[in-house]
C-alpha positions in Angstrom: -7.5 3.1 3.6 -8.0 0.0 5.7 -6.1 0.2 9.4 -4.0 -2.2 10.5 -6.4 -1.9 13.8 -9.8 -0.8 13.0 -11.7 -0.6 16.2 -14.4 -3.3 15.5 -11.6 -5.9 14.5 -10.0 -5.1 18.2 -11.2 -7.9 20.8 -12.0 -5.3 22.9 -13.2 -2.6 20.6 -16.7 -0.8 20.1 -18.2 -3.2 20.4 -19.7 -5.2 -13.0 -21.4 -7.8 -15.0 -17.8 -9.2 -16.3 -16.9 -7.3 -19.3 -17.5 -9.0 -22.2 -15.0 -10.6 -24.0 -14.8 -8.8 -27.8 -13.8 -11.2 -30.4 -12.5 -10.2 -33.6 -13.7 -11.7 -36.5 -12.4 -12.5 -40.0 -14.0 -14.1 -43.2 -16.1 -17.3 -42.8 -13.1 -19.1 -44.9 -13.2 -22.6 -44.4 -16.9 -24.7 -44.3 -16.1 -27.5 -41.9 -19.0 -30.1 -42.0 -19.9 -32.3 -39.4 -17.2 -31.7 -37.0 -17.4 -33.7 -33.8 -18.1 -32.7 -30.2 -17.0 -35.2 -28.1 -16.6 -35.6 -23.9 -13.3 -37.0 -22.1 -15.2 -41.2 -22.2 -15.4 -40.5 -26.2 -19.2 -40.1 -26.5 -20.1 -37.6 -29.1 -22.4 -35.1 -27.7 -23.0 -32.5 -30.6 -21.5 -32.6 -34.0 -21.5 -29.3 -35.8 -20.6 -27.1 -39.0 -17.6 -24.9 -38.4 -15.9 -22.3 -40.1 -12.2 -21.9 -40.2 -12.3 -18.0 -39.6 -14.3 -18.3 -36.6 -13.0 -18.3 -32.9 -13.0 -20.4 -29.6 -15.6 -18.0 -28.6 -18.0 -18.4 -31.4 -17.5 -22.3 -30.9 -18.5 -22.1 -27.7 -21.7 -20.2 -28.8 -22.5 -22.4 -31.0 -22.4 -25.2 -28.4 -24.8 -23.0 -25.8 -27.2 -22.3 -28.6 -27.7 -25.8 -29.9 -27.2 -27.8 -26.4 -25.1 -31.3 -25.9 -27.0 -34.4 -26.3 -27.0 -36.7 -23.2 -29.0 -39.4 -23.0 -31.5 -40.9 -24.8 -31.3 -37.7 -27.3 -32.1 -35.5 -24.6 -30.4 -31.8 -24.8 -28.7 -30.3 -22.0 -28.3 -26.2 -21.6 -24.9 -24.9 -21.2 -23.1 -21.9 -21.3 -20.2 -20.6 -23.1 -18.6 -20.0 -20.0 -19.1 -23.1 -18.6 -16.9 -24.8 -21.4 -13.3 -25.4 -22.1 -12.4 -26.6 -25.7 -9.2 -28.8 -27.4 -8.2 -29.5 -30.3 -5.8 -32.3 -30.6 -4.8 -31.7 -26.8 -4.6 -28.2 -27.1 -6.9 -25.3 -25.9 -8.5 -23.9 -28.3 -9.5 -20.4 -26.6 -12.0 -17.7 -26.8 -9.3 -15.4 -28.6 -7.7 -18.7 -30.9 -8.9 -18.9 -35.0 -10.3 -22.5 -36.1 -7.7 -22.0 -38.8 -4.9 -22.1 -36.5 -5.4 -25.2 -35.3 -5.6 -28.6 -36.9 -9.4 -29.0 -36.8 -9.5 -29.5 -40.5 -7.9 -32.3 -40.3 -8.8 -34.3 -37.2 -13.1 -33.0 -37.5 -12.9 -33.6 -33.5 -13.7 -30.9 -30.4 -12.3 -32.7 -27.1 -15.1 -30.8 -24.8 -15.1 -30.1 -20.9 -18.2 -28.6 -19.2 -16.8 -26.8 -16.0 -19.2 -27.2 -13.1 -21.0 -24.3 -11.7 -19.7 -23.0 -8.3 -19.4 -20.0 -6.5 -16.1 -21.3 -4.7 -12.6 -19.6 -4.6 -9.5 -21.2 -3.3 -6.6 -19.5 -1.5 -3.4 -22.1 -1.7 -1.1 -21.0 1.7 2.2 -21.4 2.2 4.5 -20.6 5.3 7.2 -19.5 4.9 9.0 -22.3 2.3 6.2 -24.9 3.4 3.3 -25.3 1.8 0.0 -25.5 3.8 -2.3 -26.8 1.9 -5.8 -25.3 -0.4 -8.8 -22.9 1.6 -11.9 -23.0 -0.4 -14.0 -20.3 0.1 -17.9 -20.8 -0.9 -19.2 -16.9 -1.6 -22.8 -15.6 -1.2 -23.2 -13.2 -4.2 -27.0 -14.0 -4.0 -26.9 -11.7 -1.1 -23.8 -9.6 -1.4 -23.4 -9.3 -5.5 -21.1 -6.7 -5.4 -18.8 -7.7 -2.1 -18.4 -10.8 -3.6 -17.7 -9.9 -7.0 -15.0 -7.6 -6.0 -13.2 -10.8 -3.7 -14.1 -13.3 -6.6 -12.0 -10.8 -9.5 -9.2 -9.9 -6.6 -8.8 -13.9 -6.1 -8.6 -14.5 -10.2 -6.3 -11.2 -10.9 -8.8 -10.7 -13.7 -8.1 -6.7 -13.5 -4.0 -7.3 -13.0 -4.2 -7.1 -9.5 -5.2 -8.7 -6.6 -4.5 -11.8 -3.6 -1.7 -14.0 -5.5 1.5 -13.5 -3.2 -0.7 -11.5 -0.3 0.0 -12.0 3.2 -2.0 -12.8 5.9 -0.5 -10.0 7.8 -2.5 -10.5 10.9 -3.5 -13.3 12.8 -5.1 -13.5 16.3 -5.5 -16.7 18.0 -9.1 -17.8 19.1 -10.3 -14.9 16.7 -9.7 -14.4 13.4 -6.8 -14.4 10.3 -6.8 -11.2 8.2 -5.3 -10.8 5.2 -5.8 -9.0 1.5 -3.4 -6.4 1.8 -1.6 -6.8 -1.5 -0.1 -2.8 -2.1 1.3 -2.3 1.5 1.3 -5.8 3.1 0.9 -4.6 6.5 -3.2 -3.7 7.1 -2.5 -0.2 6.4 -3.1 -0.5 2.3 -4.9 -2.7 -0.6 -7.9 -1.5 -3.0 -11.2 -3.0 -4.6 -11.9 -3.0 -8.3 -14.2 -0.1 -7.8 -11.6 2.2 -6.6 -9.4 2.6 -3.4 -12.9 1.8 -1.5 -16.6 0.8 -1.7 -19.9 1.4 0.6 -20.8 -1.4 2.8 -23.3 -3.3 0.8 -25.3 -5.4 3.5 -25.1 -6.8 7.0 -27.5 -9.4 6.0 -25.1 -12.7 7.0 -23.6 -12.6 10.7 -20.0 -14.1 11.9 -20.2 -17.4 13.1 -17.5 -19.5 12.8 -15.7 -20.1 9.7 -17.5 -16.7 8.5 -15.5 -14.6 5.5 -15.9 -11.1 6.3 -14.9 -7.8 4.7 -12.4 -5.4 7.5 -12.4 -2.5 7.2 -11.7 1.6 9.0 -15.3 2.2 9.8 -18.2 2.8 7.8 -18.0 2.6 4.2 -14.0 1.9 3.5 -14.2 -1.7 2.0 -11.1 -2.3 0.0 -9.6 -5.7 -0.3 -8.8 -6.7 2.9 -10.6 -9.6 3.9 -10.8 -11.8 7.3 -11.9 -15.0 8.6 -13.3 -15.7 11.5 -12.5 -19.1 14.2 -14.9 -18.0 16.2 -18.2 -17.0 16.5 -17.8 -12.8 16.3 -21.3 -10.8 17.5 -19.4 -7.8 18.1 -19.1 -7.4 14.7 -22.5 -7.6 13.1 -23.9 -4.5 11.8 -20.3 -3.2 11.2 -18.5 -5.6 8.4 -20.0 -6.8 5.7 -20.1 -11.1 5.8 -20.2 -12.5 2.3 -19.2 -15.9 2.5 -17.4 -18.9 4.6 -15.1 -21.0 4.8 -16.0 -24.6 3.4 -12.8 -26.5 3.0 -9.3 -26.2 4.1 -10.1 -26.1 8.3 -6.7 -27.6 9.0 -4.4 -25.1 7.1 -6.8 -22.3 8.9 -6.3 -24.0 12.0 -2.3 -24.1 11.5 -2.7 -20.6 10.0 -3.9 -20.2 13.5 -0.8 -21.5 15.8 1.3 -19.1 13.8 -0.6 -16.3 14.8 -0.6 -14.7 18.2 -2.6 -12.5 20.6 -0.7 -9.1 18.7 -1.4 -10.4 15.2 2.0 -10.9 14.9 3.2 -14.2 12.8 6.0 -16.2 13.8 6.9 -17.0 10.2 5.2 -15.0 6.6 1.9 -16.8 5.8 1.2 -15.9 2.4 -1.5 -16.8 -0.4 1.0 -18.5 -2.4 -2.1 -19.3 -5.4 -6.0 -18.5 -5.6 -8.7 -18.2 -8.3 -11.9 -19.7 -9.0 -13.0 -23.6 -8.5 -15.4 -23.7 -11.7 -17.5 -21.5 -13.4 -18.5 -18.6 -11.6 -22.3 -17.2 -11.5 -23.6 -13.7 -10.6 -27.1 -14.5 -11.4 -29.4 -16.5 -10.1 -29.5 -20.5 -11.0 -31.6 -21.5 -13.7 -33.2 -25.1 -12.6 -30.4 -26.5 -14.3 -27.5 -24.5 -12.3 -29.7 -25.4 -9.3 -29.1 -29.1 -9.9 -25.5 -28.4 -10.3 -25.1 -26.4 -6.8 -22.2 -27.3 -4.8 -20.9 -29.1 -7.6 -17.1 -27.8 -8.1 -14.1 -28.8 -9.9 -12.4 -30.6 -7.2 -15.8 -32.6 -5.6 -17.8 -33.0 -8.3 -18.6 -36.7 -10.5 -18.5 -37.3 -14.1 -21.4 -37.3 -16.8 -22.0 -38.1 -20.0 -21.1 -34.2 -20.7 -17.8 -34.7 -19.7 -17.5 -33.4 -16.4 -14.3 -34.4 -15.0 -13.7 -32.0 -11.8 -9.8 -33.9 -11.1 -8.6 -33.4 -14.4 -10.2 -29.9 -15.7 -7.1 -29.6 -18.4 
């Protein structure tokens, strides 16, 4: 299991594919003709024929199979996962039957296309007082599974993982750990593989601002996680770095005044929220998801798809 002290986190020390979602299917029922697709300014951008006994998931295929029209009748690629769907102000999910909804009577898809990001956010809270959001940008084009097994921990996907963790150790001028969510102390926590996981890479070194995996030597990864404030040499070669911080300096900084040179914090600094800030992706970008990079549901502008990154609900 992870130590509270591993000897490379010491100062002075040594130097899955996402499962697929199964749908369950029923008779076509229903032929709904010429239903419309429309984003959040109104514009219709695909109009299609819908049957009442399918799902929010088949929708959604649908939608990535034929492409929304943008401009100029020009089709734009999506994904399924990319899109959020409503029907008369209500979701209509992966796992939700047309015919339970009132499709058939209003013939109109309110659609959302969720931005493309590899970003996670950790809200923080101290004691009763909310800090403020981090928002972590992860590499999984060079650490696939490290950051896969962060990304499903920060979502809860697997029902567990970082929602209500402390940061259980925080050293001034060095670095806030955190991610033990069974013990709460540095001496627990797990990955979605198992109790632990081989390093993967020590591709990415610790600079500042650096998200790297702790750990008890050589091959223990688990959950815990920390990040660094300053640059950390010592540790190359020895933890895994698979992403940084991007957003969110000042609650890491005040994370940082409640910390100490022990580790100890003067008050519980906890991840109060977390998840994902768009639509995650394993693979690598298509041109499309190239264009899209660093676009996120908090930063990113509006199209005529209906991107709308301050109001994704």
């Amino acid at each position: 299991l992870p130590s509270d002290h591993p000897p490379s986190l010491c100062r002075k020390g040594g130097a899955r594919p996402a499962a697929m979602f199964r749908v369950k299917t029923t008779s076509p029922g229903e032929e709904l003709k010429d239903v419309a697709v429309k984003n959040l300014a109104g514009k219709v951008v695909s109009t299609l024929t819908i049957w009442s006994g399918h799902s929010g998931a088949m929708v959604k295929k649908q939608l990535e199979e034929t492409g929304l029209r943008e401009t100029e009748g020009k089709k734009t690629k999506v994904h399924s996962y990319q899109l959020a769907l409503f029907v008369d102000n209500k979701e209509l999910k992966d796992d939700t039957f047309v015919k339970d909804t009132v499709l058939a009577k209003t013939k109109e898809i309110k659609c959302i296309v969720r931005a493309i990001t590899n970003q996670v956010f950790l809200d923080v809270k101290a004691g009763k007082r909310k800090l403020g959001r981090i928002v972590l940008e992860l590499r999984p084009d060079v650490c696939p599974k490290t950051c896969r097994n962060f990304k499903e921990l920060c979502t809860g996907e697997n029902g567990f993982g970082y929602k209500g963790c402390p940061f259980h150790r925080i050293i001034k001028d060095f670095m806030a750990q955190g991610g033990d969510f069974t013990k709460q102390n540095g001496t627990g926590g797990k990955s979605i593989y198992g109790i632990k996981f081989k390093d993967e890479n020590f591709t990415l070194k610790h600079e500042k601002w650096s998200l790297s995996m702790a750990n008890a030597g050589p091959n223990t990864n688990g959950s815990q996680f920390f990040i660094c404030y300053i640059p950390c040499y010592w540790l190359d070669g020895k933890h895994t770095v698979f992403g940084k911080a991007v957003q969110g300096y000042d609650v890491l900084e005040e994370m940082e005044r409640l910390g100490s040179s022990s580790g100890k914090t003067s008050e519980p600094v906890v991840i109060e929220d977390c998840g994902l800030m768009g639509a995650y992706v394993e693979s690598p970008p298509t041109s499309l998801e190239k264009g899209m990079k660093g676009m996120t549901l908090n930063a990113a502008p509006k199209s005529d798809l209906g991107y709308d990154p301050n109001n994704p609900e």
